[in-house]
N, C-alpha and C positions, 0 to 999 in steps of 0.2 A: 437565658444567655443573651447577653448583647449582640445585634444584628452588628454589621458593618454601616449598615445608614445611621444607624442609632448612634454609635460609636462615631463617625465623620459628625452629625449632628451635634451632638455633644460636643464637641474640638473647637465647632464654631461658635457655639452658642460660649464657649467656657467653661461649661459644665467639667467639672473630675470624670475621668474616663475608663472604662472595668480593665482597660491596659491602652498602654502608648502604640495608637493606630501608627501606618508604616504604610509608605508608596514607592514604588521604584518603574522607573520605564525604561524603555531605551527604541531605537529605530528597528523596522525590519524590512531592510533592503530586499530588493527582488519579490518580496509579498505585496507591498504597502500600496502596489496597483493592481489589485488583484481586489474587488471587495471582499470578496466570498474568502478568503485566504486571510486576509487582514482580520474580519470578524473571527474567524477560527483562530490564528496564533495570539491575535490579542489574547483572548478568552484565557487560552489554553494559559498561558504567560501567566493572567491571572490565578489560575486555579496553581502554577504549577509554585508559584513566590506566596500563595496567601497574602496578598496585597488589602487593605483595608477600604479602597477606591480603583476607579481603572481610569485610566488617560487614555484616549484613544491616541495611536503610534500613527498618524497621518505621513505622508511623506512631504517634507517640510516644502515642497515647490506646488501643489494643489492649486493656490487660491489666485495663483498667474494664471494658467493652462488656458482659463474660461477667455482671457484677455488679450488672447491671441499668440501665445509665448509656442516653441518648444522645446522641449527638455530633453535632452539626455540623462538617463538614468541607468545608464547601463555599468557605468564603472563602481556604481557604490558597491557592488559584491564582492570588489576585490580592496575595499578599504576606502574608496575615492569618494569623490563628491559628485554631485547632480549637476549638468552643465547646462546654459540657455545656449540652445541652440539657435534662437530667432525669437527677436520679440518687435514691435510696434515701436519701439517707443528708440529709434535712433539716434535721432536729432533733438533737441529743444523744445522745436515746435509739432515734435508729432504726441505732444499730451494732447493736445484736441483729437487724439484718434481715439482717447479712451472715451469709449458712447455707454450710458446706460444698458445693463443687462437685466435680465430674468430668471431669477432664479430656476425656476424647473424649466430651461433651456440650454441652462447652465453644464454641459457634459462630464466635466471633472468634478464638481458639487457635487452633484447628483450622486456620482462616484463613491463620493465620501460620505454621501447621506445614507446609501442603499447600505454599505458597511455596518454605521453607526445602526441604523434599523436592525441588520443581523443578529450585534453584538447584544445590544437593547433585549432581540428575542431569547438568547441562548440566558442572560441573567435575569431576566423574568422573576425566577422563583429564589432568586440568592440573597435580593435583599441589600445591596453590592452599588454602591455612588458611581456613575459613569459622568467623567468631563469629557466632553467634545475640545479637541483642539484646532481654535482658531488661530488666526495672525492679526498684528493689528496694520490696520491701511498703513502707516508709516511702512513698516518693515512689507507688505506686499508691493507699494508703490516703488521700492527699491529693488526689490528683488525683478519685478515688473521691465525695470529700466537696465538693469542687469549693473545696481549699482551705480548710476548715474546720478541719482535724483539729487544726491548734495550738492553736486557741482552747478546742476542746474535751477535747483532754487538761486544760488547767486550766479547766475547769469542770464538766468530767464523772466521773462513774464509770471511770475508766480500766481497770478488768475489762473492761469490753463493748469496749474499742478495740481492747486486748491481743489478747483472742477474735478479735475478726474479723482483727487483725494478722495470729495464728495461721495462721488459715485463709486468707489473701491468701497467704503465707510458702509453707504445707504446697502449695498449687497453684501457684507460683513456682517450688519446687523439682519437685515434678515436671513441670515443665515444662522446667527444667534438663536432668532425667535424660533425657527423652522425646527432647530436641533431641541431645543427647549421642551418644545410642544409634542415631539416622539416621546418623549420620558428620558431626554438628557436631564441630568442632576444641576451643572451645570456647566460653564465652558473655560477651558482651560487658554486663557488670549495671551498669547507668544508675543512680547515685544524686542524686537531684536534689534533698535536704535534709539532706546533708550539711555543710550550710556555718553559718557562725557569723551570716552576714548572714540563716539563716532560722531557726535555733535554738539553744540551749546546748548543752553537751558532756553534763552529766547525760540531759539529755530526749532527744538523740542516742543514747546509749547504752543509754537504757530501749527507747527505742522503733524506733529507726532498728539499730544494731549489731546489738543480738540477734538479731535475725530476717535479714538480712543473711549473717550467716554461716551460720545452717542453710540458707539456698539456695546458696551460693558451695561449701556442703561435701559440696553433696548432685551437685557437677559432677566429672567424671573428667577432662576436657578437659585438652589441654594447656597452652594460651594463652588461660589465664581472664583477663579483662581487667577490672579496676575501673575505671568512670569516674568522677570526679569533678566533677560538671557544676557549673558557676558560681564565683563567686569567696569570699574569706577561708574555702577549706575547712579543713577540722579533719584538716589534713594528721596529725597524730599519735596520729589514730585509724587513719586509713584506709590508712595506710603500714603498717599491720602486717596487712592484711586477709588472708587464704587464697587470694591470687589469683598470678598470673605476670607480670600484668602491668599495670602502674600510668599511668595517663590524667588529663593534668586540664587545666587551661586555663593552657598555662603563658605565661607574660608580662601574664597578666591576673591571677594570683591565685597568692601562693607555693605550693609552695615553688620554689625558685630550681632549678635544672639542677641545680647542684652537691649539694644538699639532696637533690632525687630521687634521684640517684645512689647516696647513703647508702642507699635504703633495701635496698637490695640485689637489688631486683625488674629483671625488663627495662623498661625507660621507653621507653612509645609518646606522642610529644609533640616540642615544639620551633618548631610555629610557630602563630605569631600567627594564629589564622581570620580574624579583622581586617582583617591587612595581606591577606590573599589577596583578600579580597573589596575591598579599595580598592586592589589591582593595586600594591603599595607591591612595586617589586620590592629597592630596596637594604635594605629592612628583612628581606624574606625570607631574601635574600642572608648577609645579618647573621646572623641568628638560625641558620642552617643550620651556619657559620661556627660559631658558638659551638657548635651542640650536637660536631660534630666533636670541637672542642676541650676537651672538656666529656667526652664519653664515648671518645672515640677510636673509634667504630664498636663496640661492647662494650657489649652488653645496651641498645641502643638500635636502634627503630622510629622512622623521622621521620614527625610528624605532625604533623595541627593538633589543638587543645583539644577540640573539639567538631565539629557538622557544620559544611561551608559553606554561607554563606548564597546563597540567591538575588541575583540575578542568576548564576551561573554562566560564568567565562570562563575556554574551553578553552587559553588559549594561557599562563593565567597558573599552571593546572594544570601543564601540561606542563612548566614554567618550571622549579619545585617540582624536579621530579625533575631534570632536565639539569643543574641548579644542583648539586644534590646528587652525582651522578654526577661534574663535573666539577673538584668544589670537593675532593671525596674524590680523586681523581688526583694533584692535587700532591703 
């Protein structure tokens, strides 16, 4: 019987695969600072979906905390979002407040590392791909600034953004290697201002790319994953990234099945988050159909774009894969 590594191995390599692997995630508010809690529902998540690989469910504000931010996290249990509460970085000129750090000094890291070691122990004997999810400096330098940072590329000194870039990058990357070296498979690097609806391709490339690939070059993993979060991405940047495997929100924002295809990477993608969460099952159906038709089982992972959203329903989960399972049969 084919393992699940063997199975993800195969996907990237191109190899024909013994059936169409399957990943699904989503957030888990009120756990997701909890390590010890995070490693157990992850887990559990996985065993309860038969998932092919596991994304670790981080809470998407982590990789500020260390940089002096804080967060409010208290509303996402009732549908909300994560709030900065206080960050460093007010004005212009307080990017020279971002100084070098250390990773095992790092409190919120550390956080997410003791997790990852958890999760790592409990699949030990499964044989089961684990990505660590990163962010990439672009998208923490924003979140950092609480959203600022465009404005202030054009009206600042961009020495001092570059610098702290740097130093976001330099402790991304090792945090890359750090995960790597536990026995992460490899990292799952969230880019969430890669798209045209939040910047241009020049100011993408000064500030976003650069740095981007010294963390993605600094991974050994196997099944490094780009994600592409949101729509009108700057797919003909990001399709040539240093990764294995290429993620984006597809039916919400090109490129098209056939487009990923080309780029030659394994494509983890093919359904709507959307239709899951509004239980659309002839659309799933649909789409699962095409990606078949579309990849033939060959360097394709079925997934959704992104996490799923809350509400959460088990049945339309399960759905997802028996569709898949059954649809790959004829």
């Amino acid at each position: 019987m084919t393992s699940k590594k063997e199975r993800i191995y195969a996907a990237v390599r191109g190899d024909k695969t013994d059936k169409l692997p399957y990943a699904i995630w989503t957030h888990l508010p009120g756990i997701d600072m909890d390590p010890v809690r995070l490693a157990e529902e992850t887990y559990n998540f996985y065993k309860t979906y038969d998932t092919d690989l596991i994304k670790t469910m981080n809470n998407g504000m982590y990789a500020i905390e260390d940089f002096g931010c804080e967060v409010d996290y208290s509303q996402i249990k009732t549908g909300g979002v994560a709030k900065l509460i206080s960050t460093p970085i007010s004005t212009p000129d307080d990017w020279d407040l971002i100084k070098p750090l250390k990773l095992e000094e790092c409190k919120a890291i550390q956080r997410e590392l003791y997790s990852l070691k958890l999760l790592l122990e409990k699949v030990k004997d499964e044989d089961v791909p684990v990505l660590f999810t990163v962010f990439s400096p672009f998208t923490t330098a924003n979140k950092l600034s609480n959203n600022r940072l465009l404005e202030d590329i054009r009206n600042t000194d961009t020495k001092k953004i570059h610098n702290a870039l740097q130093i976001i990058a330099d402790l991304t990357a090792e945090l890359v290697r750090t995960a790597i070296s536990m026995g992460a498979d490899g990292v799952f690097f969230a880019s969430q201002m890669s798209s045209y609806d939040v910047t241009d391709e020049k100011t993408f490339k000064e500030f976003g790319e650069y740095y981007d690939r010294q963390v993605l070059e600094a991974s050994e993993g196997f099944c490094d994953t780009i994600h592409c979060h949101g729509t009108n991405i700057m797919f003909d940047i990001l399709k040539d990234y240093p990764v294995d495997i290429f993620n984006w929100h597809a039916w919400e924002s090109l490129p098209t099945l056939e487009e990923a295809k080309q780029t030659g990477k394994c494509i983890m993608g093919g359904l709507d988050r959307r239709d899951i969460t509004d239980r659309n099952y002839d659309k799933i159906r649909f789409q699962i159909s095409e990606c078949l038709k579309t990849f033939g089982g060959i360097k394709h992972i079925l997934a959704p774009g992104c996490v799923i959203r809350y509400p959460l329903d088990p049945e339309t989960l399960r759905y997802i894969k028996e569709t898949a399972d059954e649809l790959q049969a004829v």
